[in-house]
N, C-alpha and C positions, 0 to 999 in steps of 0.2 A: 751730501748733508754735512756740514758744520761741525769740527770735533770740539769736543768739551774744552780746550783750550782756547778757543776762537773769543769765544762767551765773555764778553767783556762789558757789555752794558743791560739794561735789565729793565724796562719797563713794566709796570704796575697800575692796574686799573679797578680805580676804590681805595678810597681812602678811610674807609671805617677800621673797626677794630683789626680784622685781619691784615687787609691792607698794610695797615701802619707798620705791622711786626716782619710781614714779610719786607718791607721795604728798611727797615732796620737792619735785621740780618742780614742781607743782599750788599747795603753798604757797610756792616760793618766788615764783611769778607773781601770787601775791594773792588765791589762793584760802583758804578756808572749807574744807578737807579733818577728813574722819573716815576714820581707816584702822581696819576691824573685821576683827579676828580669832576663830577662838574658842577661842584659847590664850595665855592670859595672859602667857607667858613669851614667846612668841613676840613680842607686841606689844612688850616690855619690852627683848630683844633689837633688836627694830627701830627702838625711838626711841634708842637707843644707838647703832645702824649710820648713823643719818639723822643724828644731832648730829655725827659721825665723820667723816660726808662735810662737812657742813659746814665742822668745823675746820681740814679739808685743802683746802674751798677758799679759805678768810681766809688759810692759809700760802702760798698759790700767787697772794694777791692776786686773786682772782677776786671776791671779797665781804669786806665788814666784820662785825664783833662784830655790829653792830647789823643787820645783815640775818640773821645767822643768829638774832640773837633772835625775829623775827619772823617768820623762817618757822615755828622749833618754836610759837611763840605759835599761828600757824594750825591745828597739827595736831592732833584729838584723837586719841584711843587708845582704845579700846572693844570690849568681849567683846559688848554689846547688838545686837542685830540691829536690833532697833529705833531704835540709831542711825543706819542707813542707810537716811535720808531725805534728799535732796540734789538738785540741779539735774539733776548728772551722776552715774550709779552705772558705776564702772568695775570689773570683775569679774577678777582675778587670780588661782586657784585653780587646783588639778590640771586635768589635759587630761583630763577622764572626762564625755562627753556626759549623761550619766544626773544626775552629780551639777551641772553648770551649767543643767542643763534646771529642773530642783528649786530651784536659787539663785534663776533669773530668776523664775519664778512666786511666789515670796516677794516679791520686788524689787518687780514689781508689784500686788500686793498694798497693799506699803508705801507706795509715791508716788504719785503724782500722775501724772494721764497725761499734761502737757507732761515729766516727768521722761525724758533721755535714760538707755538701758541699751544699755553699751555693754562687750565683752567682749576681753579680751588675749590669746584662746587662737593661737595658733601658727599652730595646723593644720587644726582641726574646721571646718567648713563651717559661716558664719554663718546661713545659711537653715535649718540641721538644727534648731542652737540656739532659733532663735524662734519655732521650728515650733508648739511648745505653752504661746506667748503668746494673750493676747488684742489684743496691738495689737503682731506684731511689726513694725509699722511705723517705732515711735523704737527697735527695735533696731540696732545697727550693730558693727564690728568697728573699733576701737582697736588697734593690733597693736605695740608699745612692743617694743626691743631692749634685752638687757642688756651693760651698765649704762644702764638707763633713766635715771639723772640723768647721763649722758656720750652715750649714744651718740643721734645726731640724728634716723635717719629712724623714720618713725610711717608703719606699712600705715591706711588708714582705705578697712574693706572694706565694701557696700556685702550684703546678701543681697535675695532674690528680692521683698522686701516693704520695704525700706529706704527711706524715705520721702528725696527728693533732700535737701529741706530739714535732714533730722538728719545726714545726711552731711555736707553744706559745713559745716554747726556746729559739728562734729565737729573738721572738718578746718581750717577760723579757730580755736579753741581750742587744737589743736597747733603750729598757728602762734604764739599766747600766751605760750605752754609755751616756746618758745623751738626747737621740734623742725620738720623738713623734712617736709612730711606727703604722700604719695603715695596719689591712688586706685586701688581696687584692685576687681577682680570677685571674686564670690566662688566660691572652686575652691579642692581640697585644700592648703595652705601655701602658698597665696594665689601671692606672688611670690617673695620672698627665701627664705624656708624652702622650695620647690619648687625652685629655682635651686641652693642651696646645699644639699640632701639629699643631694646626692652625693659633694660634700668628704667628710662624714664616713662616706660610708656604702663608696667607694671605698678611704678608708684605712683602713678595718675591716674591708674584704673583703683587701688585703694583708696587715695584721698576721695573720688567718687564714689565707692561702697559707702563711704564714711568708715571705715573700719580705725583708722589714725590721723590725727590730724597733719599736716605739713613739717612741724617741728617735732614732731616726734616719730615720723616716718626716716626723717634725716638723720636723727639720732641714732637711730636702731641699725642703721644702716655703716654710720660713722663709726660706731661701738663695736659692730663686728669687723671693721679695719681699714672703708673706704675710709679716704680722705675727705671726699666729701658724698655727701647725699643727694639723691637724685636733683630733689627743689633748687640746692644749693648752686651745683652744678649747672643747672637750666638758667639760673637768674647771671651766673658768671658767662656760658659763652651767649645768653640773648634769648630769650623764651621765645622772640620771632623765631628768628633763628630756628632754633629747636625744632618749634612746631613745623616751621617748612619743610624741613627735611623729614619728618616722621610726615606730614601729606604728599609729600612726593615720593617717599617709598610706598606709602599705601596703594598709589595708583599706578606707582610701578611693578606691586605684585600684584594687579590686577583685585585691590580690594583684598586685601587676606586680613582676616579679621586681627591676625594677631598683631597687625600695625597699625592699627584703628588710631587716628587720631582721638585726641582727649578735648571734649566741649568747656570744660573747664582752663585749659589751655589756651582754648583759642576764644574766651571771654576776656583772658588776660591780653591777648596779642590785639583785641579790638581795643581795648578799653588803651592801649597806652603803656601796659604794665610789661614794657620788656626785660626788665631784670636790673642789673647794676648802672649797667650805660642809661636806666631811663629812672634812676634812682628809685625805681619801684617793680615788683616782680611777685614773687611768693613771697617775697622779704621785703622790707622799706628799707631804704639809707638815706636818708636823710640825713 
């Protein structure tokens, strides 16, 4: 297997919010990054989000003109599947077992077998994922927070076939990255997401009592010293989102009521109402 100095180019698959962060950080450390989509506009929106974040960090003095030229210089932009040949393939797409099981067997296909595949889902159990590999041994789990180019810690989860060596590789690269990187076994929403299922799953079992309404459930919670509140929080990383990961741990403990998805929740994820990115959530922004 490949040492962490090898690691010189970096493909990325999805282009939405997460996508875009990890493929920022990736080139702004010196990587070789292709971020493939396979929606043109999407890509097109995200090399606009990526240059965005950069200009706001030159204004904050965090970076120069000249580093943000050359991070976008690092990045391609690609509908080609076929461009996703790289050291490290980082997988960023819906939380749907069926549809990353389908990605990864493509993925290898495509590369090489020192090539690391490595996955950002949430919640799915990394052993499920690699189950219908033929080497899920350089499989492993990458688990980036949003905003991936802001927030520090990295899950680097390990499943039942995870070879040590792609793991520490894994976990020196996030360190590159500039991110705090924490190992992890592998079990439904690993650590953070299993720990923190219940902030949100707690404040959407009260807005249904009706016991407080939405903004003053945030409130209460803001006032005792979160940053933010539960609502708030769900509408920033995608109430889809959200909700995916709280149904897919439900059925990963086998229905344990204390993971119950929220009916209210998931009127919002029918209706349209994902949160900031859909300018509508618990909150409006208009």
């Amino acid at each position: 297997m490949m040492a962490f100095t090898d690691i010189s180019s970096i493909a990325i698959v999805g282009a939405g919010t997460m996508g875009q962060g990890i493929a920022q950080i990736s080139a702004f450390a010196g990587y070789d990054v292709v971020l493939y989509d396979l929606n043109g506009d999407v890509l097109k929106k995200a090399e606009a989000i990526i240059a965005s974040n950069l200009t706001k960090g030159i204004e904050r003095g965090k970076l120069t003109n000249e580093q943000k030229e050359e991070t976008l210089n690092r990045i391609s932009f690609s509908v080609d599947e076929n461009s996703l040949v790289a050291d490290l393939v980082i997988e960023a797409i819906v939380e749907k077992l069926d549809v990353k099981r389908k990605l990864f067997q493509r993925l290898e296909e495509l590369n090489k077998e020192e090539t690391i595949l490595a996955t950002n889902t949430s919640s799915i159990p990394i052993t499920r994922i690699a189950a219908s590999l033929n080497h899920p041994e350089r499989f492993v789990g990458m688990h980036f927070f949003n905003p991936a180019h802001i927030m520090k810690l990295v899950e680097v989860i390990s499943g039942a076939a995870t070879s040590l060596a792609v793991a520490n590789t894994v976990y020196e690269l996030a360190k590159k990255l500039g991110k705090v990187p924490v190992m992890a076994k592998d079990a439904p929403g690993f650590i953070v997401n299993r720990v923190a299922r219940h902030f949100y799953v707690e404040g959407l079992r009260v807005l249904e009592e009706d016991v407080c309404d939405v903004e003053g459930i945030d409130r209460l919670v803001e006032s005792s010293g979160f940053k933010m509140g539960p609502f708030r929080l769900m509408d920033l990383i995608g109430v889809d989102t959200n909700y995916s990961v709280t149904e897919s741990m439900f059925n990963a403990f086998h229905q344990d009521s204390k993971f119950r998805p929220s009916r209210i929740q998931q009127q919002k994820v029918d209706a349209g109402h994902h949160g900031r990115k859909s300018k509508k959530g618990f909150y409006n922004y208009d």
